[in-house]
N, C-alpha and C positions, 0 to 999 in steps of 0.2 A: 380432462387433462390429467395423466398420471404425474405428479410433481412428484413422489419420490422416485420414480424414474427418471427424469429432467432432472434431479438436484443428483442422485448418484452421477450420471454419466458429466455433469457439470464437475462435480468435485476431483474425478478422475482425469481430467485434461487437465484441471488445474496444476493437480499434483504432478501429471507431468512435465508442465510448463516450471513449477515451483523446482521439480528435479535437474531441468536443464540450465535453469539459472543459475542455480548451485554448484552446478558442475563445471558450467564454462569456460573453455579456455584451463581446462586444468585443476579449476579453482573446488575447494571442500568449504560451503562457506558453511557455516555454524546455525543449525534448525531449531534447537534447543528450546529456542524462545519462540518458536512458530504457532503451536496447538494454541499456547496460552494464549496468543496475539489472537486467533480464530475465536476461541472458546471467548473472551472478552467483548470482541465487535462485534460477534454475531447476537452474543446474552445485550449487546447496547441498542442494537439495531431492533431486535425483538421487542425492547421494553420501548424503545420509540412509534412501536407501532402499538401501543396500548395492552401489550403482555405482562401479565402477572409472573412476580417470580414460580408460585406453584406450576401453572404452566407448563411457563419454558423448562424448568425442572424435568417435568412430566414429556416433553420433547425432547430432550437429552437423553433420558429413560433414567434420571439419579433422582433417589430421594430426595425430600426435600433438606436436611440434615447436608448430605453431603453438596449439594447443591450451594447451599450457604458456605460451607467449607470451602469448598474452590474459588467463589468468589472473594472470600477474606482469603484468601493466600496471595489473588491476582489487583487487590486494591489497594490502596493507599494504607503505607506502613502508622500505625497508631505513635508509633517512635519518630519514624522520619519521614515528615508531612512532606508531600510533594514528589514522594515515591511509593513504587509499589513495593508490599513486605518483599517480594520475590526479587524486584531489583537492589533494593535498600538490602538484602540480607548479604545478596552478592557480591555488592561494591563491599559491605566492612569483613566479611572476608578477603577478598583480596587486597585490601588494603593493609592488613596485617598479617598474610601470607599465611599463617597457619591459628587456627582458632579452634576452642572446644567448645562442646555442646553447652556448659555452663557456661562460660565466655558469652556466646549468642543469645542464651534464657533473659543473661542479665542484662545484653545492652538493649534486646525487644523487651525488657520485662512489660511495656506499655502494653505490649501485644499478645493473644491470646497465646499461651505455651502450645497448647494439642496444634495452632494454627502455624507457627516457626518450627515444631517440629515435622509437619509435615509439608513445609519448603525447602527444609533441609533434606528431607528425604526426595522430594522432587530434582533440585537442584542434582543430587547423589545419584539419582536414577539417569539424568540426563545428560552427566559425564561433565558438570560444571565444576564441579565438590570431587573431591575426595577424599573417603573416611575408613580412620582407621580406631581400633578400643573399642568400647562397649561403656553402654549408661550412660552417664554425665563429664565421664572423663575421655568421651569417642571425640576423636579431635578430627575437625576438617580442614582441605590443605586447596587451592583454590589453584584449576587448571590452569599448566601454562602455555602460550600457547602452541609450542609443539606439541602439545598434548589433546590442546580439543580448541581447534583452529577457531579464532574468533578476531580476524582481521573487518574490522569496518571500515568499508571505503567512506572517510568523512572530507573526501575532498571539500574545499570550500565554492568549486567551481560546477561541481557534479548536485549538493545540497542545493545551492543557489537557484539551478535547471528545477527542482520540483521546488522551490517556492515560488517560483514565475508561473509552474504551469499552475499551482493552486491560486494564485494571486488571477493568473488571468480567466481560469475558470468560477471559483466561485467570489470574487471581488464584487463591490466591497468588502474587504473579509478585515477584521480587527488580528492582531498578533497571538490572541490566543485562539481562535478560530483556526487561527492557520497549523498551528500546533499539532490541531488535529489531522493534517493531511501530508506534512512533511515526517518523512523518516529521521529524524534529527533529534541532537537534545539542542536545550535552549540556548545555549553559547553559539551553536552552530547556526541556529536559525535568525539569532540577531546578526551575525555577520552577514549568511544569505541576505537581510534586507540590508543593509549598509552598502553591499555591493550594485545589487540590482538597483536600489535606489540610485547611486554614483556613475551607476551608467546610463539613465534617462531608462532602464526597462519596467521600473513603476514607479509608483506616486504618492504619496501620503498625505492624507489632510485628518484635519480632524470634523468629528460627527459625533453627534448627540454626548459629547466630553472624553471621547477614546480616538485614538490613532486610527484611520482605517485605511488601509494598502488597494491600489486600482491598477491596471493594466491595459492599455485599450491594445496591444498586440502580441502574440508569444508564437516566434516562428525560433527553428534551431536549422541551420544552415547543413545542408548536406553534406557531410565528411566531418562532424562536431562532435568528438567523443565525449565532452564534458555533458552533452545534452543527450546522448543514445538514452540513460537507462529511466530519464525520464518522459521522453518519449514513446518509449515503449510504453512505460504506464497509463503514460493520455490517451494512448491510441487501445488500451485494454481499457480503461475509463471509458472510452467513447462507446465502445461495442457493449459495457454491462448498463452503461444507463440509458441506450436505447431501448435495451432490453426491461428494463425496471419501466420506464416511460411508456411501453406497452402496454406491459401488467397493472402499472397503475390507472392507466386509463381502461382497463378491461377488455384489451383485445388478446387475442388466444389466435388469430389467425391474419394471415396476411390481405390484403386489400388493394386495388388500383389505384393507383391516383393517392397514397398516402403519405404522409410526411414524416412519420417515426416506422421505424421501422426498420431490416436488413434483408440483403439476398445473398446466395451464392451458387456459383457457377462454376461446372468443370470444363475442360474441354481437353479431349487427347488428341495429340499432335505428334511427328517425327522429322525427323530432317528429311526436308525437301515436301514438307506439307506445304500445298498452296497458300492456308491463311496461319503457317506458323509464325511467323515475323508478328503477325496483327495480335496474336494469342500473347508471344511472350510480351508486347512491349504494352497488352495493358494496364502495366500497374504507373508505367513511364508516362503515357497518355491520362489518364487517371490522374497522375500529380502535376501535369500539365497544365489541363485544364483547371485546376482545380485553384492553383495557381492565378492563374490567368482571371478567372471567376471572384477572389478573392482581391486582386487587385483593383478591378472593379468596382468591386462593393467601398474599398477605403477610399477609393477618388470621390466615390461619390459624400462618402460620409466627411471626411474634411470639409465638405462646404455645406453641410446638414446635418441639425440634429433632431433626432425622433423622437418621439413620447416616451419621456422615461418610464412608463407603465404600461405601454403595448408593445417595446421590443421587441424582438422573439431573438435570442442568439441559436440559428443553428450550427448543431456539430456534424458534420460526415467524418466519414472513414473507410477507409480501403484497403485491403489489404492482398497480397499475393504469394503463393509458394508455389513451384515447381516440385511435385513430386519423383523422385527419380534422380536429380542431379548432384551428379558425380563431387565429389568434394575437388575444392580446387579450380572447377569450371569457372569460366569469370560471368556467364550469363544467367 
């Protein structure tokens, strides 16, 4: 298996998936924060599978020095606990509209100086900051947003859709568990549960002395704009951890008769093809059944319950494009 062949041609879709979201409907939304976001989860996920910082260093291709450097830029501010130096720098900038280099030394003095100045330079490089002067007297002036768009959609009804899906995916999940899987800050995320709670779509109880969140359903009804853009995500969830669920069990190829795993299929077709109709409608048939299969299983389970340690929840997922159609078509 060539895997840095499979992981370039992986990262390449993504980015164009990550370009289209961006763009959509018109939209410039703000990437700024994006590498940092990769470069983090990927150095947490590596060190969960039992990687040495030298290492992972040494797969990045950065010294060990500056290796350490990036991670104290992207970790919790030594000033202001419960942020990162990179977030915490940015908020007291724009909280004070314009600030100098001394200004920021003194309110991190907690924090390494060579490490705030080059957050400040990150920040400057990525169109967050703007800096004018030289030395200690270079003042920075914090974009606004006509300047370097940074509209977050923090609907409370859109938040709400990805704590239900992380509630009913990985449930029982405690509050700061879930932290980790909502896009959100924590004002956002305690409403998300207040709501969902208030509408019977989860449950709380407490376990071994913590609050822990359950779900037994999370369907988003067809035409639910508040649910699209976490659906989307479940359904790109679904596809990378069948894919992980492979690998961790050590398959590299596909098999009959298997239960993890994907396929895909093309098929060309034109108007007035004898099994056109059959071709376009199976993603419609597809959610039909699947439907239909799924209400099944909950009739049945209302009046049974199963060994809470032999389970299995499975995930499918389906997905369809028509390559070639015209913008506007309604099919």
């Amino acid at each position: 298996m060539n895997v840095n062949l499979l992981i370039d041609a992986i990262v390449r879709q993504t980015t164009v998936l990550i370009a289209q979201l961006a763009t959509a409907g018109g939209a410039r939304a703000p990437l700024a924060h994006t590498a940092n976001q990769v470069f983090s989860d990927l150095v947490g996920e590596l060190k969960d599978r039992g990687l040495g910082n030298k290492v992972i260093a040494d797969m990045f291709g950065l010294s060990l020095r500056t290796y350490h450097n990036k991670i104290a830029r992207l970790s919790e501010s030594s000033t202001d606990r419960g942020r990162s130096l990179w977030e915490a720098l940015l908020g007291f900038t724009q909280e004070r509209g314009t600030v100098t280099r001394g200004e920021v030394l003194r309110r991190f003095r907690n924090d390494d100086d060579e490490i705030v100045r080059g957050v400040l330079n990150d920040l400057v490089t990525s169109g967050m900051l703007f800096q004018t002067g030289r030395g200690d007297l270079t003042s920075y002036r914090a974009a606004q947003p006509g300047e370097a768009a940074r509209e977050v959609d923090d609907s409370g009804d859109r938040i709400a859709c990805f704590a239900w899906i992380a509630i009913y995916r990985y449930g029982p999940i405690a509050r700061a568990e879930l932290a980790e899987h909502v896009p959100a800050g924590d004002a956002a995320i305690d409403d998300a549960l207040v709501r969902l709670a208030r509408d019977g779509r989860i449950t709380g109880e407490e376990h071994d002395g913590k609050v822990v969140y359950t779900s037994a359903e999370c369907v988003f009804p067809q035409g639910d704009p508040a649910g699209w853009e976490a659906a989307v995500f479940d359904h790109y969830q679904a596809m990378v951890t069948a894919v992980c669920t492979k690998l961790r069990l050590g398959k590299t190829h596909a098999a009959a008769g298997e239960w993890v795993g994907g396929s895909t299929y093309s098929y060309d077709v034109w108007d007035g093809h004898p099994v056109e109709e059959d071709v376009l409608a199976f993603l419609a048939e597809s959610r039909k059944r699947a439907v239909e299969l799924r209400k099944r299983v909950e009739a049945y389970n209302s009046n049974h319950t199963g060994p809470a340690d032999a389970t299995r929840r499975v995930i499918a997922y389906v997905g369809q494009t028509v390559v070639g159609l015209e913008e506007g078509e309604e099919r």
